[in-house]
C-alpha positions in Angstrom: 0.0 0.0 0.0 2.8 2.3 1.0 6.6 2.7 1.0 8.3 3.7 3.7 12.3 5.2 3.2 14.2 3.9 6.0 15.3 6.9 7.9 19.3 6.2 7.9 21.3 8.5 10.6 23.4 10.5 9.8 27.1 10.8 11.2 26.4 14.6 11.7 23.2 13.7 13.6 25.1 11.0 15.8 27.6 13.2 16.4 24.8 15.6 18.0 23.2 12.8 19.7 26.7 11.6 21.4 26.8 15.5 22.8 23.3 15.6 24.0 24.2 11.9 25.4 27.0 13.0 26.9 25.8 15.9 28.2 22.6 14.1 30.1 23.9 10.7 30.6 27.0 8.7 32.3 29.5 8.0 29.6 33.2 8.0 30.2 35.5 10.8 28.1 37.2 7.9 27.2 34.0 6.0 25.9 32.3 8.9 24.1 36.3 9.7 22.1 36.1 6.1 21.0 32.5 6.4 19.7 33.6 10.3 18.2 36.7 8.0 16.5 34.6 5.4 15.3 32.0 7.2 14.1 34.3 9.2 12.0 35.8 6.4 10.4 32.4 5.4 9.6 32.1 8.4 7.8 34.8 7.4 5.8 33.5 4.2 4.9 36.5 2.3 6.7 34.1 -0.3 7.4 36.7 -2.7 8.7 38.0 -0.4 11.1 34.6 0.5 12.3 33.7 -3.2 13.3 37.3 -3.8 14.7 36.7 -0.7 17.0 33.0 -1.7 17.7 33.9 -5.3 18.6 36.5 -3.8 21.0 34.0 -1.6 22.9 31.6 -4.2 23.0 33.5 -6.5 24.4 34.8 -4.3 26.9 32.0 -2.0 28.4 29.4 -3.3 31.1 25.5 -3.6 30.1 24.8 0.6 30.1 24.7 3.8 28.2 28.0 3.2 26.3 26.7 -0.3 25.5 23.5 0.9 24.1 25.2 3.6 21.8 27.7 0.5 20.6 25.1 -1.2 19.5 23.0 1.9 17.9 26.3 2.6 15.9 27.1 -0.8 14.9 23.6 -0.7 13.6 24.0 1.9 11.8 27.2 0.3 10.2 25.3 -2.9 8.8 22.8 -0.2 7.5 25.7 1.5 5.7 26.3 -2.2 4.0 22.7 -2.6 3.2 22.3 -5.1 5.8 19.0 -4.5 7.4 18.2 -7.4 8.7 21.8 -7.4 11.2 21.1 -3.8 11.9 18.1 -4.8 13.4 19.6 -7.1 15.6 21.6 -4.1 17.1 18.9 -1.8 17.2 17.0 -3.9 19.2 19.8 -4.8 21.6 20.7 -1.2 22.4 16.6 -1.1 23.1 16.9 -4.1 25.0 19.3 -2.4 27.1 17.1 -0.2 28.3 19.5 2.1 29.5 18.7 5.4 27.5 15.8 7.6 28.4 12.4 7.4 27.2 12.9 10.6 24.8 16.2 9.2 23.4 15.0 5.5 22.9 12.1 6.5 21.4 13.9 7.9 18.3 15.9 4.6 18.1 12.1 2.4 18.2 11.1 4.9 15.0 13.5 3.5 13.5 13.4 -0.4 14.5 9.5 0.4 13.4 10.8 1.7 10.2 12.8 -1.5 8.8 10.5 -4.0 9.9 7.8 -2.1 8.1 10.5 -2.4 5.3 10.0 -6.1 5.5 6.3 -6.0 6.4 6.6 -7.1 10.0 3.8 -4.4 10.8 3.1 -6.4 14.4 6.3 -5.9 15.3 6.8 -2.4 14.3 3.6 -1.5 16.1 5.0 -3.6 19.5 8.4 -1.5 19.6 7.2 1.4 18.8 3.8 2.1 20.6 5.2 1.6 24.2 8.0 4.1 23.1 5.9 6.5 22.6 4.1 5.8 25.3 6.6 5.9 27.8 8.0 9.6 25.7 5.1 11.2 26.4 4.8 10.0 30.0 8.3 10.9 31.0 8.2 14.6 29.0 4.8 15.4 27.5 4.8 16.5 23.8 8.6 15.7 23.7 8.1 13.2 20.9 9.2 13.9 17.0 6.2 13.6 14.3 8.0 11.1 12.7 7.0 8.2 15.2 3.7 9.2 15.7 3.3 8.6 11.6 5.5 5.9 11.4 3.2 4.3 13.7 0.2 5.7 12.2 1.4 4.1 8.7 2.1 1.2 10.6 -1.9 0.5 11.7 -2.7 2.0 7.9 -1.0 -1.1 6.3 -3.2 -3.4 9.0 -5.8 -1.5 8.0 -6.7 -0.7 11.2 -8.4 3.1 9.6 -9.2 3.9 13.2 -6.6 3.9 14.9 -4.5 4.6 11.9 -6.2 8.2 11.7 -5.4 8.6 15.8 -1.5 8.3 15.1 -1.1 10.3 11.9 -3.2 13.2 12.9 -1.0 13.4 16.1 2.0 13.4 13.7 1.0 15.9 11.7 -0.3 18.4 14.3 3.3 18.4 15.9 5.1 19.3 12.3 5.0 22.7 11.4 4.9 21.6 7.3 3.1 18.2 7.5 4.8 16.3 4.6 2.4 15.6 1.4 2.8 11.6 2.2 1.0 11.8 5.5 -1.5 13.7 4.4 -2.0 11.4 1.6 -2.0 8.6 4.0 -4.4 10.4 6.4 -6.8 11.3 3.3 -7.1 7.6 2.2 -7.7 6.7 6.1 -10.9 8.7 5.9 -11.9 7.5 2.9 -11.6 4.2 3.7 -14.1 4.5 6.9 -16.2 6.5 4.4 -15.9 9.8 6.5 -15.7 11.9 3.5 -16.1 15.4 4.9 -13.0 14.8 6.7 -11.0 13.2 3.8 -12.3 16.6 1.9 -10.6 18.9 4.6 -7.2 17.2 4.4 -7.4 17.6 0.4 -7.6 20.9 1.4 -4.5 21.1 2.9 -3.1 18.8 0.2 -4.4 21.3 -2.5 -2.6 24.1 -0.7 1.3 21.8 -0.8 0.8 21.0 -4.1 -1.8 22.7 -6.2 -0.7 21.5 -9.8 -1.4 18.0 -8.8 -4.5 17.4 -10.7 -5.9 14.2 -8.8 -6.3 16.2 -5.5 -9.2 18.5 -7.2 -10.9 15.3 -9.1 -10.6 13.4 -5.9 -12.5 16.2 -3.9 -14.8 16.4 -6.7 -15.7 12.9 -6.6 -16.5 12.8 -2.9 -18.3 15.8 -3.1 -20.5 14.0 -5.7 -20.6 10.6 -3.3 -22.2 13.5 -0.7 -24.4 14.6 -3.2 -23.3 17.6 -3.3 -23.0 18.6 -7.2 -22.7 22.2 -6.9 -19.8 21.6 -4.9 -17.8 19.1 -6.9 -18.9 21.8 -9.8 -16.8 24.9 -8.1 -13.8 22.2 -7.5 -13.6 21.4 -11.0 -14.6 24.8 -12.5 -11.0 26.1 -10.1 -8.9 23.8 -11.2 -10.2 24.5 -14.8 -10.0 28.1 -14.7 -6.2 27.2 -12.5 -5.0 25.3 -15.9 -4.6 22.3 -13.5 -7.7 20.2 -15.2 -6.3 18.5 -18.0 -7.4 14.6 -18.1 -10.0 13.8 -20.3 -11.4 11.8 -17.4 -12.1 15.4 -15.3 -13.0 18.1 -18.2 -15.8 15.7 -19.1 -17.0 15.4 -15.5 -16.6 19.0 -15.6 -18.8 19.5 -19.1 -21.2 17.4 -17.2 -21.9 18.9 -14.1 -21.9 22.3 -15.7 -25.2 20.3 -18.1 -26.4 19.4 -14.8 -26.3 21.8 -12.7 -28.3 24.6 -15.2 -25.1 25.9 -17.1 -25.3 24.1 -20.2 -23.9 27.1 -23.0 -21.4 27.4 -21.2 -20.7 23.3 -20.8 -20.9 23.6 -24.8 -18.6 26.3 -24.9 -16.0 24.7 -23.0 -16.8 20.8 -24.5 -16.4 22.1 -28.6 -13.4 24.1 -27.4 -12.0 21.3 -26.3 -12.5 19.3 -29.1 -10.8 21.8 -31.6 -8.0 21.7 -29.5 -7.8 17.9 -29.5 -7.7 18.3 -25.8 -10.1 15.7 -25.3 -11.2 12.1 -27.9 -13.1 12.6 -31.0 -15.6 10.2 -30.1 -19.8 9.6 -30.4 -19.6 10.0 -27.2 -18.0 13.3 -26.6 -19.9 14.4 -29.8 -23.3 12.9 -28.2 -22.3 15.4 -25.2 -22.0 18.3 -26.8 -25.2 17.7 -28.1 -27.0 17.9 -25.1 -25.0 21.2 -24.1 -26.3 22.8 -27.0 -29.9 20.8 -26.8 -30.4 22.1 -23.6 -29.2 25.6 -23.8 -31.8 26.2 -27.1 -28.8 26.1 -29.6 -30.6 23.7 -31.8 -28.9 24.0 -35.0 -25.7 23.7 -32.9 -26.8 20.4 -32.0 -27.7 19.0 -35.4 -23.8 19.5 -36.2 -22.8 18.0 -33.1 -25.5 14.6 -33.6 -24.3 14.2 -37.3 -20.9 14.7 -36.5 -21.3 12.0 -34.0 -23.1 9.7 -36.3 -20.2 10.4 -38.9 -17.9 9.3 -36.5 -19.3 5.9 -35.5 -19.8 5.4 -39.3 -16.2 5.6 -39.6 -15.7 3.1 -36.7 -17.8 1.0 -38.6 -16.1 1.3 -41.7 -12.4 0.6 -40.1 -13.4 -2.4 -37.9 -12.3 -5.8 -39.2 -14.8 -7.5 -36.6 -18.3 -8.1 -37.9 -20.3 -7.3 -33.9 -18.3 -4.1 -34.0 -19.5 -2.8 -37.2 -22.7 -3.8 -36.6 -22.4 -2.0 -33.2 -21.3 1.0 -34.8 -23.9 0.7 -37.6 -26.4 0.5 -35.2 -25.2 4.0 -33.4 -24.7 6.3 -36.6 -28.3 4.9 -37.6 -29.4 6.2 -34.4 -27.7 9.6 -34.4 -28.8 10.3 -37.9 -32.5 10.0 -37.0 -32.2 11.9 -33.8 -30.3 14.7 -36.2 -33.1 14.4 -38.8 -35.9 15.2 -35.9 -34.1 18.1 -35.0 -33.3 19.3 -38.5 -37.4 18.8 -39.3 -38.1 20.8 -36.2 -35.8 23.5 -37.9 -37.6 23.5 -40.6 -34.6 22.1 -42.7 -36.4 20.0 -44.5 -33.8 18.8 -47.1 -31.2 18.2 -44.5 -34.0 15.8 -42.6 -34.6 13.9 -45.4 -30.9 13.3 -46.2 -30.3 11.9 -42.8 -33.7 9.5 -42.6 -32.3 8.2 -45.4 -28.6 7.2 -43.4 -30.8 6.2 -40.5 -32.5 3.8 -42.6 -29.4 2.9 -44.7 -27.2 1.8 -41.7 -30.0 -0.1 -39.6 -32.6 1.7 -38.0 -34.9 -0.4 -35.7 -38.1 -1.6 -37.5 -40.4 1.0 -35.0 -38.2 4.5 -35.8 -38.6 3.4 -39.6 -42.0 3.7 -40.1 -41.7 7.2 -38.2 -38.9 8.0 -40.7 -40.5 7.2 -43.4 -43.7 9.2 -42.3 -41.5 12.5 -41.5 -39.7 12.0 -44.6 -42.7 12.2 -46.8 -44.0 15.2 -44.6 -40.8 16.9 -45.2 -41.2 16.3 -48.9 -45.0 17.8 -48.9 -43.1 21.1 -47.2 -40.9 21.3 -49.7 -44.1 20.8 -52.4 -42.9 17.7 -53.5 -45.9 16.2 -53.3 -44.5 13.1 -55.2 -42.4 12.1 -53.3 -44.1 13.0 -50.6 -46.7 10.1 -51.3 -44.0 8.0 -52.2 -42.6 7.5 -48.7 -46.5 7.9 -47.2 -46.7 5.1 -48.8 -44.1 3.3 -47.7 -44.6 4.4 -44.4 -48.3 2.6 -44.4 -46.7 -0.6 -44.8 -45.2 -0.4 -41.1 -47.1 -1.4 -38.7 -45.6 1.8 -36.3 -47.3 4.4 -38.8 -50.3 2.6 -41.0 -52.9 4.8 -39.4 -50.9 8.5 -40.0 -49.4 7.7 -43.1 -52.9 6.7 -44.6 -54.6 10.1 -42.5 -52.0 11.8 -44.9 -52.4 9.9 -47.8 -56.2 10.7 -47.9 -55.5 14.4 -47.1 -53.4 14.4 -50.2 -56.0 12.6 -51.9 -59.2 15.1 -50.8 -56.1 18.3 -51.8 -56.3 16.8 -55.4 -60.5 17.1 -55.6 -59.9 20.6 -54.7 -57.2 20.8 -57.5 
């Protein structure tokens, strides 16, 4: 779920830590020179030297302070060889030890946490750390470094223990003045897995304010603002990281194009959508064409929306065209045939008759369902009779009466014509 960078010390931190050792603890001038020495050559990488010298201490000093900062550096000097697993061992016998303070040891657990989290022992890392921290904040309240209160915190996240995860890591990150993006991450996916998604909101607040350009923060707010039904709220998310240049996954700007339908804003949905599309910022797809559509549908931009349909339909006639698998043409067949009839309503409704009959015809060319044809075929001989082509205007009335969908209208018009001719 996580990965967790073992936190390696430093020879400049020792060094401080042998100071503030020395300064609060028993160790011997001549103890804490042989650590200064050692350590140095550890700097150095005289890795021989360093376990000669360590050897030496070890197997000279009584079970105490100077013994529990042997071990921590010889630790440190398998860690330096990649050799977690031996570092360990001493990390845990300095703890063992038990002969530093609860503040210092501590520290040392965070790290002992650390590398068996590195090799998934999460049980353990929660059992040497927890007391630690326990036993810091008993013996000097608030004394403890964020660090172990999220390494712990990460700890219960891969158990996924949420609850208790969410305890350790806001604890962590209230004692950091710049909580790291990780933890809040962490903390965010905490929340969402106990489904408390007003909280996981607030920290993608604070993860929106570290790193703004990172486009998943906005669409993950977004999306639990939808999953609280709150539309108008996802909306404002999306419409800022828009206007920010930060929205730029297909994914989003459709969600965006959407919500903007949805929520009463549909011009401007259309707006953004066909600019898109000339900008090949987004797929030319029947989908995305079937979209724009709507926008235009549903802000009264009618003829808009003929060229958005028939562009659609062109497009999954294309797909048809270029498939090699015979359910996929038919599939696509089937979709341009229903995109050119929906055009050709709107088209008649616009009084472009010529246009409607050209796409009836594609509607029924490419497979229209047996119940829209006898429609077709009625609309297509009323758009003749509007353009006074009354020939062919019976000619398709009189196809039409063959349907069962459209007997009854297309012989009501088919007598009309009839009783216009008497007059004649």
């Amino acid at each position: 779920m996580f990965q967790f960078i073992v936190l390696l010390f430093s020879s400049s931190l020792l060094l401080v830590s042998l100071n503030v050792y020395a300064a609060n603890q028993s160790l011997s001038p001549k103890t804490y020179q042989a650590l200064n020495d050692i350590q140095t050559l550890l700097t150095e990488e005289k890795f021989s030297e360093v376990e000669e010298g360590l050897n030496d201490l070890e197997e000279n000093l009584n079970p105490g302070f100077g013994l529990a900062l042997t071990y921590q550096i010889h630790a440190q000097l398998f860690l330096s060889q990649e050799d977690n697993n031996n570092a360990l061992i001493y990390f845990n016998k300095a703890l063992d030890l038990e002969a530093m303070k609860a503040v210092q040891a501590v520290s040392l657990a965070t790290n002992v946490a650390q590398l068996y989290l590195s090799d998934s022992k999460i049980a353990e890392a929660i059992s040497v750390l927890k007391v630690r921290i326990e036993a810091a904040e008993k013996e000097k309240p608030n004394s403890t470094s964020a660090m172990a209160f999220i390494t712990l915190g990460s700890a219960y996240q891969l158990k996924q223990n949420f609850e208790k995860a969410i305890v350790w890591l806001q604890q962590g990150i209230s004692r950091a003045k710049e909580p790291r993006e990780n933890w809040l991450q962490m903390l965010m996916a905490a929340h969402f897995q106990l489904k408390e998604y007003k909280e996981a909101i607030q920290v993608l607040d604070q993860l929106i304010v570290i790193n703004e350009q990172k486009e998943e923060y906005w669409l993950q707010q977004a999306s639990l603002n939808q999953m609280l039904n709150k539309p108008v709220d996802a909306l404002k998310v999306l419409q800022l990281a828009y206007v920010r240049n930060v929205l730029v996954k297909e994914d989003g700007l459709i969600i965006l194009v959407q919500l903007l339908i949805t929520e009463g804003a549909p011009e401007r949905a259309g707006r953004i959508l066909l600019q898109l599309i000339e900008q090949d910022k987004i797929e030319l797809n029947d989908e995305n064409w079937k979209l724009l559509a709507s926008a235009w549908l549903q802000s009264r931009e009618r003829k808009k929306a003929v060229d958005a349909f028939l562009k659609a339909a062109e497009y999954s006639y294309q797909q048809a065209k270029a498939s090699a698998v015979e359910s996929e043409i038919n599939k696509n067949k089937v979709a341009a045939a229903k995109l050119y009839y929906r055009s050709a309503q709107l088209q008649f409704d616009e009084s472009d008759f010529s246009g409607a009959i050209s796409s009836f015809n594609k509607a029924r060319e490419l497979g229209l369902t047996s119940k829209k044809v006898g429609l077709s075929l009625l609309m297509q001989g009323n758009a003749y009779y509007e353009l006074e082509d009354y020939v062919n205007a019976k000619v398709y009335f009189s196809r039409a009466l063959k349907e069962a969908s459209s007997t009854n209208s297309a012989r009501a018009w088919l007598d009309y014509m009839q009783q216009l001719e008497l007059f004649d």
